[in-house]
N, CA, C and O atoms as a CHARMM CRD file, in Angstrom:
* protein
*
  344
    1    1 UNK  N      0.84000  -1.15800   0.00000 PROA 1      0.00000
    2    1 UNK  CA     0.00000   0.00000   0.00000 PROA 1      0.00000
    3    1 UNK  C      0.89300   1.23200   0.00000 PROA 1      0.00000
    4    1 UNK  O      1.46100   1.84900   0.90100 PROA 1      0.00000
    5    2 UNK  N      0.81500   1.39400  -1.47800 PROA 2      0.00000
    6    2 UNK  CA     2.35200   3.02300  -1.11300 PROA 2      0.00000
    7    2 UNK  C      1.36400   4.50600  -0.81400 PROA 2      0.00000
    8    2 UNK  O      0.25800   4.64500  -0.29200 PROA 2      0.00000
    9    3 UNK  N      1.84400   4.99100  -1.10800 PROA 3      0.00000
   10    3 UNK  CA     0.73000   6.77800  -0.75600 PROA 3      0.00000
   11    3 UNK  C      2.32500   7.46800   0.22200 PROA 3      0.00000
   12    3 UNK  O      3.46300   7.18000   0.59300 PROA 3      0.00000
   13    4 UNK  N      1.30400   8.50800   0.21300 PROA 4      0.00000
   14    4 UNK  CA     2.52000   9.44300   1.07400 PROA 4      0.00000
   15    4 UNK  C      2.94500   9.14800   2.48900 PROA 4      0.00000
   16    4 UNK  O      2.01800   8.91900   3.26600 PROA 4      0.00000
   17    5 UNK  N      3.76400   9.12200   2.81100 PROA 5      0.00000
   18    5 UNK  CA     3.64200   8.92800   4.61800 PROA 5      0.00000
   19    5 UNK  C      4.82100  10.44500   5.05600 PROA 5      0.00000
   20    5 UNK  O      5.93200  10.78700   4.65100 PROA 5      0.00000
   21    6 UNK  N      3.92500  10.96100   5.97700 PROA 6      0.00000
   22    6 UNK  CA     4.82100  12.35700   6.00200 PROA 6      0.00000
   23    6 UNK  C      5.88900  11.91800   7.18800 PROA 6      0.00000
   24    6 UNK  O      5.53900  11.42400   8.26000 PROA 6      0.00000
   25    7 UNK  N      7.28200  12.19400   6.79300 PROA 7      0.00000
   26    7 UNK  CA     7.94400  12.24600   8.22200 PROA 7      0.00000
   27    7 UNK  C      7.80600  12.81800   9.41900 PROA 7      0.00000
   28    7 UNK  O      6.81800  13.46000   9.77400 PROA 7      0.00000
   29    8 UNK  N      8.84800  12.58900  10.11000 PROA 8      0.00000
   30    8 UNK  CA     8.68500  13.45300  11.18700 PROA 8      0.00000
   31    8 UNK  C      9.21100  15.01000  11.07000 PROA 8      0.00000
   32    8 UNK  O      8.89300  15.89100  11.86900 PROA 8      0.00000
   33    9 UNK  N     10.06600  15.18900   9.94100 PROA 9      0.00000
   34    9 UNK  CA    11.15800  16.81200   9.64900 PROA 9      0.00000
   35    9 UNK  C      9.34500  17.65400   9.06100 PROA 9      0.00000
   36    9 UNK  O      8.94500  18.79700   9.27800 PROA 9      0.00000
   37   10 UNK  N      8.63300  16.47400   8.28300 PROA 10     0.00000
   38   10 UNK  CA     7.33200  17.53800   7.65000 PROA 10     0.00000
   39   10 UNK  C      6.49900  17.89200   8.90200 PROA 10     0.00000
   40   10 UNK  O      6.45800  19.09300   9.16600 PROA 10     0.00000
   41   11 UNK  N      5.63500  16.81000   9.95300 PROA 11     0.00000
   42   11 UNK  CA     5.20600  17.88100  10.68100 PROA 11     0.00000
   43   11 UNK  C      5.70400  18.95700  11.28600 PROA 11     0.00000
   44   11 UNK  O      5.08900  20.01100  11.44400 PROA 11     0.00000
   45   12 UNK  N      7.32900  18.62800  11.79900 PROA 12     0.00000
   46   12 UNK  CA     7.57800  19.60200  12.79400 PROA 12     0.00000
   47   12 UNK  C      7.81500  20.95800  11.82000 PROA 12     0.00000
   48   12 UNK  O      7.72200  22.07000  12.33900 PROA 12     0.00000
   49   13 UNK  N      8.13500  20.81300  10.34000 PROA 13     0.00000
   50   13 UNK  CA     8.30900  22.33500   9.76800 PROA 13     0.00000
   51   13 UNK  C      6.88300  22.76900   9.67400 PROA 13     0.00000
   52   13 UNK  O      6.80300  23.99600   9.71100 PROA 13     0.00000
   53   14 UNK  N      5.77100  22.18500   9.57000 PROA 14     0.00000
   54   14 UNK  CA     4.25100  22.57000   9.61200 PROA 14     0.00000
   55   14 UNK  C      4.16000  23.48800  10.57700 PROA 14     0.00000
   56   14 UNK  O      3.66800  24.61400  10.50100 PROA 14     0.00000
   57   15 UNK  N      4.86200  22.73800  11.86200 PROA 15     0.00000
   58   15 UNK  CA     4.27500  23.87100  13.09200 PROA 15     0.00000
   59   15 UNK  C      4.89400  24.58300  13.19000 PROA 15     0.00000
   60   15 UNK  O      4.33200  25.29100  14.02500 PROA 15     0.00000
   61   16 UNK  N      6.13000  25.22200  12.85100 PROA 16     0.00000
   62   16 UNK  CA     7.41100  26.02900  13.41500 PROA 16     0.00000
   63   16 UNK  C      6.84000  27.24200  12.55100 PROA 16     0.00000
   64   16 UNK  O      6.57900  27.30200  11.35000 PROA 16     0.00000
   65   17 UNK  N      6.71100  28.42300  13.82300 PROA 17     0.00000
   66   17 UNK  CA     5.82300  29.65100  13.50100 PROA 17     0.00000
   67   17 UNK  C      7.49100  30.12200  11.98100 PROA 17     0.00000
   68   17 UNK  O      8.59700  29.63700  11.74000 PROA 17     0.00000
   69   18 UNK  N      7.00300  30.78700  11.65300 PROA 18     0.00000
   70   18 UNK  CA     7.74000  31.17200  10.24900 PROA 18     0.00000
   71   18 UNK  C      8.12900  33.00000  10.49500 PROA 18     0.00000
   72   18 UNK  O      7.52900  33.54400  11.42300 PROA 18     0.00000
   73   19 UNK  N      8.86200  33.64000   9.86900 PROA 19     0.00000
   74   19 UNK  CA     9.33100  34.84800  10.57000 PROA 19     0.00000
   75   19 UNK  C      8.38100  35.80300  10.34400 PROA 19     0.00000
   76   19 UNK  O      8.44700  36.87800  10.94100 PROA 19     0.00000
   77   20 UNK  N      7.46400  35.55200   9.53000 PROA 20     0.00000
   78   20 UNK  CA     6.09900  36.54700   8.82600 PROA 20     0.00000
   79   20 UNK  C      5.57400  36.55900  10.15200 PROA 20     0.00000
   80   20 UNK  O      5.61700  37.69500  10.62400 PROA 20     0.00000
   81   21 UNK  N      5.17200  35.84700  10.79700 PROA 21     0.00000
   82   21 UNK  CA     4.10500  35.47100  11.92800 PROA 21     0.00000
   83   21 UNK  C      4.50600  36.88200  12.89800 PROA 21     0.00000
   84   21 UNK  O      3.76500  37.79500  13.26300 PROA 21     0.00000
   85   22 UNK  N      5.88300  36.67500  13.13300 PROA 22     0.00000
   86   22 UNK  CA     6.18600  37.37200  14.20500 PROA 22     0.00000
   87   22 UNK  C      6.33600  39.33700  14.07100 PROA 22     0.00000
   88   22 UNK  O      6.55000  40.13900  14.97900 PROA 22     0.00000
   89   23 UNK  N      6.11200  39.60400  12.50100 PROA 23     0.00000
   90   23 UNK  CA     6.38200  41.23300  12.38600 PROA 23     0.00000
   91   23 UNK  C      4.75800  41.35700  12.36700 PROA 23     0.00000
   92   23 UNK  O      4.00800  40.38300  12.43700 PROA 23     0.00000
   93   24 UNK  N      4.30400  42.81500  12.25200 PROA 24     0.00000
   94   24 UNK  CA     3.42400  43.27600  12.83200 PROA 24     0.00000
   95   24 UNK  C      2.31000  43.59300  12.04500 PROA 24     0.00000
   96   24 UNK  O      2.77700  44.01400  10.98700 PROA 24     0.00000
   97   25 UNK  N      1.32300  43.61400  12.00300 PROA 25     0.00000
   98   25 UNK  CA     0.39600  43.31700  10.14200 PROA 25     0.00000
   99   25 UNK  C      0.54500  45.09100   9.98500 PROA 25     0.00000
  100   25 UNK  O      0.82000  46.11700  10.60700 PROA 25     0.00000
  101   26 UNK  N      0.18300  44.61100   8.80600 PROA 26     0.00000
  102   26 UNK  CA     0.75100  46.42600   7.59700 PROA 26     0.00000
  103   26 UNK  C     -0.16900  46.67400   7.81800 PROA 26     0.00000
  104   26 UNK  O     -1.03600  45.87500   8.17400 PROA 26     0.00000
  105   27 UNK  N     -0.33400  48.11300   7.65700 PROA 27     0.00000
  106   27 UNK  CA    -1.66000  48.74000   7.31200 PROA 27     0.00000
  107   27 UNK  C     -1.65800  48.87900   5.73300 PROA 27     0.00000
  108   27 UNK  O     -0.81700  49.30200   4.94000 PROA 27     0.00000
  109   28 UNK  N     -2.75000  48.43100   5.61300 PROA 28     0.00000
  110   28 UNK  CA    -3.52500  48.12000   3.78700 PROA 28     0.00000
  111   28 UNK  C     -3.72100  49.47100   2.89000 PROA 28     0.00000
  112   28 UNK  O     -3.58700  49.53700   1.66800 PROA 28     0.00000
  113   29 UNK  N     -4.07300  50.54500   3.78600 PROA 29     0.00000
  114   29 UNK  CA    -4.17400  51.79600   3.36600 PROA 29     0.00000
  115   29 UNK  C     -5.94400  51.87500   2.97600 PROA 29     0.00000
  116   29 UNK  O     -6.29600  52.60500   2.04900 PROA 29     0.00000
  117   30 UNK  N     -7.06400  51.00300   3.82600 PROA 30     0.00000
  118   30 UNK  CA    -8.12300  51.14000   3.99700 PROA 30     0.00000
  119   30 UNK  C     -8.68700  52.15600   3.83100 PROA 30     0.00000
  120   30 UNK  O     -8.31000  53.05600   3.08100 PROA 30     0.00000
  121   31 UNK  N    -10.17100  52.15100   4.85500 PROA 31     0.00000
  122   31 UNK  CA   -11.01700  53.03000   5.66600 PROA 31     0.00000
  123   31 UNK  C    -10.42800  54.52100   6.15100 PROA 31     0.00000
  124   31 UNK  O    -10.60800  55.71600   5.91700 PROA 31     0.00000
  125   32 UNK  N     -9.72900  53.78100   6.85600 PROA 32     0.00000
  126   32 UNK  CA    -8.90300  54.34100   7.93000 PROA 32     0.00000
  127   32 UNK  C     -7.70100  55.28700   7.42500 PROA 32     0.00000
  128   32 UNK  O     -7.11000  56.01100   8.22600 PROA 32     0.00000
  129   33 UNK  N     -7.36600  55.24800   6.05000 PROA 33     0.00000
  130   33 UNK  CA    -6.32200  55.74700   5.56500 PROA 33     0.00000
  131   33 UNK  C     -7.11500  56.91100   5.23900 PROA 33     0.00000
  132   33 UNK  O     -7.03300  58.04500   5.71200 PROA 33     0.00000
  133   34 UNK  N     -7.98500  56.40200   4.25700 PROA 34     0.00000
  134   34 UNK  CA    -8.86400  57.18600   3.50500 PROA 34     0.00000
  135   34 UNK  C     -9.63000  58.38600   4.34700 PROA 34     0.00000
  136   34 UNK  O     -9.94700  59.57200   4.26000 PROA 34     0.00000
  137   35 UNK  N     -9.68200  57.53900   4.99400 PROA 35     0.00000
  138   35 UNK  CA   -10.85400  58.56800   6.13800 PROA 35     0.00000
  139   35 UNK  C    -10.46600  60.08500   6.65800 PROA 35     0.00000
  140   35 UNK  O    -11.21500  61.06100   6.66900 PROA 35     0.00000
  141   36 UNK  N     -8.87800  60.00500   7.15200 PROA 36     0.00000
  142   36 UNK  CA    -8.35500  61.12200   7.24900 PROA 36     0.00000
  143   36 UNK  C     -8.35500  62.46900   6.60400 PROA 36     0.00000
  144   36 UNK  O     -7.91200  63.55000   6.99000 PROA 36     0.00000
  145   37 UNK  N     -9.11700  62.02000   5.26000 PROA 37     0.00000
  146   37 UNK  CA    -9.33900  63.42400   4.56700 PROA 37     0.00000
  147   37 UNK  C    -10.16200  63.89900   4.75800 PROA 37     0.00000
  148   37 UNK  O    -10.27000  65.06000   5.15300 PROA 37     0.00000
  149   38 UNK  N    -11.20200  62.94100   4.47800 PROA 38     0.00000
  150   38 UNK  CA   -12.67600  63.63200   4.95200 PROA 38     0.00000
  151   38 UNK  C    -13.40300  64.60100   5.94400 PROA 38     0.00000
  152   38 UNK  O    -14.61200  64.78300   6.08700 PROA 38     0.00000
  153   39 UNK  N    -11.97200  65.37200   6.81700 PROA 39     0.00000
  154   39 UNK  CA   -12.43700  66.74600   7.31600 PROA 39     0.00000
  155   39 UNK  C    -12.33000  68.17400   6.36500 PROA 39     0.00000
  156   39 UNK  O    -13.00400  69.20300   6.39600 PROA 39     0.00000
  157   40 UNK  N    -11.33100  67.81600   5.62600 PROA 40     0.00000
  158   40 UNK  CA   -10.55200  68.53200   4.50100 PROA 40     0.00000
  159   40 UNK  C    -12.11000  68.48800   3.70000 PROA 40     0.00000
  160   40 UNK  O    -12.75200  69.43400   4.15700 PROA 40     0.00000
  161   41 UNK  N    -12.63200  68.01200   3.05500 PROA 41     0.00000
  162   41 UNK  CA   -13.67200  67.78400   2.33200 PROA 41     0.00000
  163   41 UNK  C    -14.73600  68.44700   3.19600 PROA 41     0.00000
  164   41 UNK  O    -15.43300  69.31800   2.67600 PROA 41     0.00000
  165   42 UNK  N    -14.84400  68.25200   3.94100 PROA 42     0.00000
  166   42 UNK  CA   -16.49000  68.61700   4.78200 PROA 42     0.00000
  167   42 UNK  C    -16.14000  70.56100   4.78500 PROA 42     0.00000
  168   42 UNK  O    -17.01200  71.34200   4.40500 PROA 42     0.00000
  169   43 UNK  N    -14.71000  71.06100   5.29100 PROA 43     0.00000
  170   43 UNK  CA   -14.42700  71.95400   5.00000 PROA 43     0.00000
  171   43 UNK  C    -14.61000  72.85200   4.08100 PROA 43     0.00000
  172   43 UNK  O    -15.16900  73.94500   4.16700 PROA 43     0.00000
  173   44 UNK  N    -13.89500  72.11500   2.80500 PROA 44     0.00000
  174   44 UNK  CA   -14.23000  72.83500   1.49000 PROA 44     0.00000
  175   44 UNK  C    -15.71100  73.04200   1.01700 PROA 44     0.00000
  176   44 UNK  O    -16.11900  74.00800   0.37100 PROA 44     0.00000
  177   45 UNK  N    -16.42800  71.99600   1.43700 PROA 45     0.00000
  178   45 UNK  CA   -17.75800  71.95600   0.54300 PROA 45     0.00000
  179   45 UNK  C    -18.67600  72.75800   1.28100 PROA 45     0.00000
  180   45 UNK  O    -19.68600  73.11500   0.67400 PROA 45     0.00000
  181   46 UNK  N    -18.52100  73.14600   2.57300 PROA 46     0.00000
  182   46 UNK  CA   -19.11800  74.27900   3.35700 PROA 46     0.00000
  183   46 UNK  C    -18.80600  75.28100   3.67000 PROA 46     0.00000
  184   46 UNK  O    -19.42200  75.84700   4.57300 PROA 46     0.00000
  185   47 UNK  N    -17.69400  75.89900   3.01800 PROA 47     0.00000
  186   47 UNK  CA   -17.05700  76.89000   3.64900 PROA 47     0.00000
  187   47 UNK  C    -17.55800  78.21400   3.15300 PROA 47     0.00000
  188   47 UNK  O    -17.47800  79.25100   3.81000 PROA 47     0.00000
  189   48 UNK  N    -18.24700  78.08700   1.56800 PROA 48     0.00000
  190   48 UNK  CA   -18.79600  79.13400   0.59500 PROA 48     0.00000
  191   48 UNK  C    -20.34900  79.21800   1.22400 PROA 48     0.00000
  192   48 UNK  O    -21.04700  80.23100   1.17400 PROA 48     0.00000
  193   49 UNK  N    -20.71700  78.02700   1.78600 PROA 49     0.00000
  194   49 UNK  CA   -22.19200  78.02200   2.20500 PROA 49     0.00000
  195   49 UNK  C    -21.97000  79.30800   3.62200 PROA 49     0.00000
  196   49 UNK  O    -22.51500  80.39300   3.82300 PROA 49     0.00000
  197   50 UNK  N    -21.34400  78.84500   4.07200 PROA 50     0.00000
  198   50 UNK  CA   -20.69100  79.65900   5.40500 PROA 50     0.00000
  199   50 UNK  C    -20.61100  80.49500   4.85700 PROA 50     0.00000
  200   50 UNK  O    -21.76500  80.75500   4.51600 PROA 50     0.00000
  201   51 UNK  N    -19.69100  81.52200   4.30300 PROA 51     0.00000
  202   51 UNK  CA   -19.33600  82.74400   3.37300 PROA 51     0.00000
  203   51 UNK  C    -20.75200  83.49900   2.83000 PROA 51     0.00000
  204   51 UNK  O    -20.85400  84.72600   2.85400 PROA 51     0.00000
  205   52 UNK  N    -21.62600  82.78300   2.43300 PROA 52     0.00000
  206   52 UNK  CA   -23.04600  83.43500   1.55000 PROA 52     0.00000
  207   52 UNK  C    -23.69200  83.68800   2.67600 PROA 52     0.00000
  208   52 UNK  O    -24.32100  84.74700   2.66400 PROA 52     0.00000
  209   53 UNK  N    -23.76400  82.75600   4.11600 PROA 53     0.00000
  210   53 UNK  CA   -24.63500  83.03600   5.02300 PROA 53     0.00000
  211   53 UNK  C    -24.34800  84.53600   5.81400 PROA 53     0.00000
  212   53 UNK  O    -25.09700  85.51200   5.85600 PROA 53     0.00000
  213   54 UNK  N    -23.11200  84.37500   6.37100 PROA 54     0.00000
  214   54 UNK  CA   -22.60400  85.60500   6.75500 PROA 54     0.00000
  215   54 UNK  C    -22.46000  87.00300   5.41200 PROA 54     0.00000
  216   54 UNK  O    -21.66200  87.88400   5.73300 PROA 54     0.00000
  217   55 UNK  N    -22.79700  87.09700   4.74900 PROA 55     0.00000
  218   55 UNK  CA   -22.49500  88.01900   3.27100 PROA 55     0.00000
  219   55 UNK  C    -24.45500  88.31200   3.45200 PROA 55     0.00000
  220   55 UNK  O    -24.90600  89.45400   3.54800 PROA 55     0.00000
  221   56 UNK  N    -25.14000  87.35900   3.46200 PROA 56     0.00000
  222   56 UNK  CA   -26.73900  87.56100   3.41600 PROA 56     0.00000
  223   56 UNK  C    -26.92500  88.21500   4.54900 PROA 56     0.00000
  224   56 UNK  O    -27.58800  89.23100   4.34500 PROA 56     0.00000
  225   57 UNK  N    -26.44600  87.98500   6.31900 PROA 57     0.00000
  226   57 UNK  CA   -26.74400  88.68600   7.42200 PROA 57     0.00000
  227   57 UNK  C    -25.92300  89.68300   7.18800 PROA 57     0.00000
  228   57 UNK  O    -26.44900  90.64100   7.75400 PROA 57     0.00000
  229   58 UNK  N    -24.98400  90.01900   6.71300 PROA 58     0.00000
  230   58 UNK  CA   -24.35200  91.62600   6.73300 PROA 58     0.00000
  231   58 UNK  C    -24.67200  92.33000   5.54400 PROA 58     0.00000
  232   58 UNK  O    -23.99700  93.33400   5.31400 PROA 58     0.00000
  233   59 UNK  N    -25.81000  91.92400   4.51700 PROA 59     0.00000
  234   59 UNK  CA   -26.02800  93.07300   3.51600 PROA 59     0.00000
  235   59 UNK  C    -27.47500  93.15000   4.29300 PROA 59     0.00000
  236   59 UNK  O    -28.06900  92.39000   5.05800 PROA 59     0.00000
  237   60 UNK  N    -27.83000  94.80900   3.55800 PROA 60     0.00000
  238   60 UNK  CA   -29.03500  95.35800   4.01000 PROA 60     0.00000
  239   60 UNK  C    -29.88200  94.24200   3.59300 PROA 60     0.00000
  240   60 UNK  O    -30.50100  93.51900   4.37300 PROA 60     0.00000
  241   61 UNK  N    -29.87800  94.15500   2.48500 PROA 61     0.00000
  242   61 UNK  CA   -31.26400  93.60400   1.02500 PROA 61     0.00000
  243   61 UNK  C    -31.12800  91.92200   1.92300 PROA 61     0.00000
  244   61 UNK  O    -32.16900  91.45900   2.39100 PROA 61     0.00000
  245   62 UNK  N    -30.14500  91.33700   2.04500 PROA 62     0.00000
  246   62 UNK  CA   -30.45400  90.33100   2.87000 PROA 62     0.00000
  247   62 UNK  C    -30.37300  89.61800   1.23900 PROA 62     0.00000
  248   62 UNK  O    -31.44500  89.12000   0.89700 PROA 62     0.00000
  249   63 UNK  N    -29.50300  89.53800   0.44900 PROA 63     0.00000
  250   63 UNK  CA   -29.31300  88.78400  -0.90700 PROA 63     0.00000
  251   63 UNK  C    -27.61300  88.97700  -1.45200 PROA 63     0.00000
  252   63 UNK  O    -27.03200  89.98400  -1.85600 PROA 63     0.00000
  253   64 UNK  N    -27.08100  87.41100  -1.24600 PROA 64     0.00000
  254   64 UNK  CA   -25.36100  87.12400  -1.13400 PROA 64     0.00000
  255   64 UNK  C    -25.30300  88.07200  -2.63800 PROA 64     0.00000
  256   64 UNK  O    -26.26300  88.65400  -3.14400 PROA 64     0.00000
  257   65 UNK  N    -24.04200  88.03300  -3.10500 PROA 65     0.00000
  258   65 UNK  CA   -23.75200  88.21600  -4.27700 PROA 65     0.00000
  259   65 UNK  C    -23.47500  87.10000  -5.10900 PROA 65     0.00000
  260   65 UNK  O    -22.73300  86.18500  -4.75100 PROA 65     0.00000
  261   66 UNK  N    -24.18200  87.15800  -6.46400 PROA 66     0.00000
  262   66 UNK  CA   -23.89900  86.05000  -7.25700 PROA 66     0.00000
  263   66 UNK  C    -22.52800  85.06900  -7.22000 PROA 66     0.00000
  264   66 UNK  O    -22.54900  83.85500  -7.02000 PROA 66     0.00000
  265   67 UNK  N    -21.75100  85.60500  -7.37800 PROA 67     0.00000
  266   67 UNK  CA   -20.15100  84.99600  -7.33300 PROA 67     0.00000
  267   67 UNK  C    -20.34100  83.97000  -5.99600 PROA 67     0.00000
  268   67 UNK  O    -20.08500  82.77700  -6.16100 PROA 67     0.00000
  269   68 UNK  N    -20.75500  84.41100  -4.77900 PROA 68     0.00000
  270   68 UNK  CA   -20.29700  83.75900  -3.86000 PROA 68     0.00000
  271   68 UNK  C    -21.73700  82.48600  -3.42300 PROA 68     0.00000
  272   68 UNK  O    -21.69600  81.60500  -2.56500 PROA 68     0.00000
  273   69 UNK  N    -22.80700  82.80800  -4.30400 PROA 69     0.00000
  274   69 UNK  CA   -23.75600  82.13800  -4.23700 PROA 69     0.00000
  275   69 UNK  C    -23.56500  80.68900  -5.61700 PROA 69     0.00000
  276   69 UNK  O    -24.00600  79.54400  -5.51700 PROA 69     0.00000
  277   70 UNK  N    -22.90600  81.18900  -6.59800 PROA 70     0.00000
  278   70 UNK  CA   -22.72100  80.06300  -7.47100 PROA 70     0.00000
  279   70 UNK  C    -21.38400  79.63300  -6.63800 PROA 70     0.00000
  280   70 UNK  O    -21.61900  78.56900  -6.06700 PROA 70     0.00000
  281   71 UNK  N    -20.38600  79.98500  -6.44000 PROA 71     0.00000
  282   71 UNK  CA   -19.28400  78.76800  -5.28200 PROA 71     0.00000
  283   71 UNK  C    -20.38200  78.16500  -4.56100 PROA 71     0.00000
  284   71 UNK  O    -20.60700  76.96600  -4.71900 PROA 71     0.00000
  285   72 UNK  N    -20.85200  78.63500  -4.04500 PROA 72     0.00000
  286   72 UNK  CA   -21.50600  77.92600  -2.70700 PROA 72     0.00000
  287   72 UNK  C    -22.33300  76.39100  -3.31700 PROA 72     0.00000
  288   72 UNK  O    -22.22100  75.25400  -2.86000 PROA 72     0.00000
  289   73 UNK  N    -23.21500  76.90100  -4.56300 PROA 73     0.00000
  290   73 UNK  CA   -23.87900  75.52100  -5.00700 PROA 73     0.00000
  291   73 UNK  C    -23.03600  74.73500  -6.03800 PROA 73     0.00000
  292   73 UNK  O    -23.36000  73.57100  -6.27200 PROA 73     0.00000
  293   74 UNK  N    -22.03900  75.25500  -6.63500 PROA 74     0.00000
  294   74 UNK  CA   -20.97900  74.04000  -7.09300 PROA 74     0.00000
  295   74 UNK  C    -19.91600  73.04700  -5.97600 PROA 74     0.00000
  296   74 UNK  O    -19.19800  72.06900  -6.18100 PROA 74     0.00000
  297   75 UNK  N    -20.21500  73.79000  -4.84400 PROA 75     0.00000
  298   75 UNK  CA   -19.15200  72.97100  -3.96500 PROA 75     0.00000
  299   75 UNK  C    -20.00100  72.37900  -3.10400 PROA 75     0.00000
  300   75 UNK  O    -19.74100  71.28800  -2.59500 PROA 75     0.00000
  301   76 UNK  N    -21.14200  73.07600  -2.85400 PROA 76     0.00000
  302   76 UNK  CA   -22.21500  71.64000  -2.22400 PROA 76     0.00000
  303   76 UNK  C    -22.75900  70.76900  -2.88300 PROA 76     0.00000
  304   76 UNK  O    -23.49500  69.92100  -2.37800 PROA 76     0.00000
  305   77 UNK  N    -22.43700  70.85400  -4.32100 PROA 77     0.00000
  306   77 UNK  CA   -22.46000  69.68100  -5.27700 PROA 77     0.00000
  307   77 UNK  C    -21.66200  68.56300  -5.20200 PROA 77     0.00000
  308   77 UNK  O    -22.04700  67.39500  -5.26100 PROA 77     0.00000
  309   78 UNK  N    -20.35600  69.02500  -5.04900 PROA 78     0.00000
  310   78 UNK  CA   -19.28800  68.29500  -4.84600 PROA 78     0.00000
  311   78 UNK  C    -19.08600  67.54700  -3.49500 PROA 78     0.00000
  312   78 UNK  O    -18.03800  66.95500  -3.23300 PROA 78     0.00000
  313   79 UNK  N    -20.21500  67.61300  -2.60700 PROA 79     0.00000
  314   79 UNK  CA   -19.83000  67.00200  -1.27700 PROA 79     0.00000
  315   79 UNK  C    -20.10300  65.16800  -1.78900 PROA 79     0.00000
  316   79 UNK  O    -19.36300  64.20700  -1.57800 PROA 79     0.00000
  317   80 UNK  N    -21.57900  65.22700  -2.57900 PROA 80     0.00000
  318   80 UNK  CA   -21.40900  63.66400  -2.69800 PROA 80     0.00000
  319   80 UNK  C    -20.29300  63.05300  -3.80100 PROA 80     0.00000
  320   80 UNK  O    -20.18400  61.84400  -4.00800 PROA 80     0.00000
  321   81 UNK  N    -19.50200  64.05400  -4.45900 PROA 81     0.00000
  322   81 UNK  CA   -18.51100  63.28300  -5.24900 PROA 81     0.00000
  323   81 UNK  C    -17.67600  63.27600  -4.68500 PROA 81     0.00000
  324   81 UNK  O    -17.01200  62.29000  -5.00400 PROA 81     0.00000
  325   82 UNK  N    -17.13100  63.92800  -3.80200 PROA 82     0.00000
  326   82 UNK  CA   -15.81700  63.93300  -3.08800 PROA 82     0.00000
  327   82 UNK  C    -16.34600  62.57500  -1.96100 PROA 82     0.00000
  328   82 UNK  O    -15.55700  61.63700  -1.84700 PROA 82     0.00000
  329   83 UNK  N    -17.12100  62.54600  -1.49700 PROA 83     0.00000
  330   83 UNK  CA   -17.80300  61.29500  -0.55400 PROA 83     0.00000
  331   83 UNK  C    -17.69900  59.86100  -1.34000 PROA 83     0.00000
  332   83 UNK  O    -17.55600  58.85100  -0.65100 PROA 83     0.00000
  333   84 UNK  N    -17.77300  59.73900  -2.86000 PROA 84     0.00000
  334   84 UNK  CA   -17.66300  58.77400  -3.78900 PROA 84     0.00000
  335   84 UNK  C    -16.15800  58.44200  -3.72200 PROA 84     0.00000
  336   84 UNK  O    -15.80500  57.26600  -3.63000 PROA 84     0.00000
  337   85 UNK  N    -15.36700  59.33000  -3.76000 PROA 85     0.00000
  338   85 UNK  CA   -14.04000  59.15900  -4.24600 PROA 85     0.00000
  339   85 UNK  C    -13.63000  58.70500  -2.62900 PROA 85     0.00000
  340   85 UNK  O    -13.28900  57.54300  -2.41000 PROA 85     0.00000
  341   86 UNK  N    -13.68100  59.53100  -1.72900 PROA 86     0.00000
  342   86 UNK  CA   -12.96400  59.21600  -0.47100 PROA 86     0.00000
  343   86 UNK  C    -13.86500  57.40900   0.12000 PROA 86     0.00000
  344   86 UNK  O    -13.50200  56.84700   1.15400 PROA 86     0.00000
């Protein structure tokens, strides 16, 4: 009856932890990598909304100026693409 018969040198290299085991797991560059920007982002995409609000309470007429009212709705556009990408 032939077939394999493992020695004794094969189990014991089976168990003998290997030098990978012992260094420390990488970071993958995840969630967690990614994530770090996403104050940078929340920043940018509100900051013109911020800007029009204060510009509307300090004019009389209570109406931003165009310029700072089109930033404001192209970059709160951009909150769910920048949310896609990050």
């Amino acid at each position: 009856m032939g077939g394999y018969q493992p020695s004794v040198t094969d189990v014991t290299k089976a168990h003998q932890p290997s030098s990978d085991d012992n260094q420390p797991p990488k970071s993958g560059g995840g969630t967690l990598q990614r994530i770090k920007f996403y104050p940078f982002v929340l920043f940018g995409c509100y900051l013109f909304a911020t800007i029009r609000r204060v510009a509307e309470w300090a004019s009389t007429d209570h109406v931003a100026p165009f310029g700072i009212a089109a930033c404001q709705v192209f970059t709160s556009a951009l909150l769910g693409t920048c949310n896609a990408i990050l």
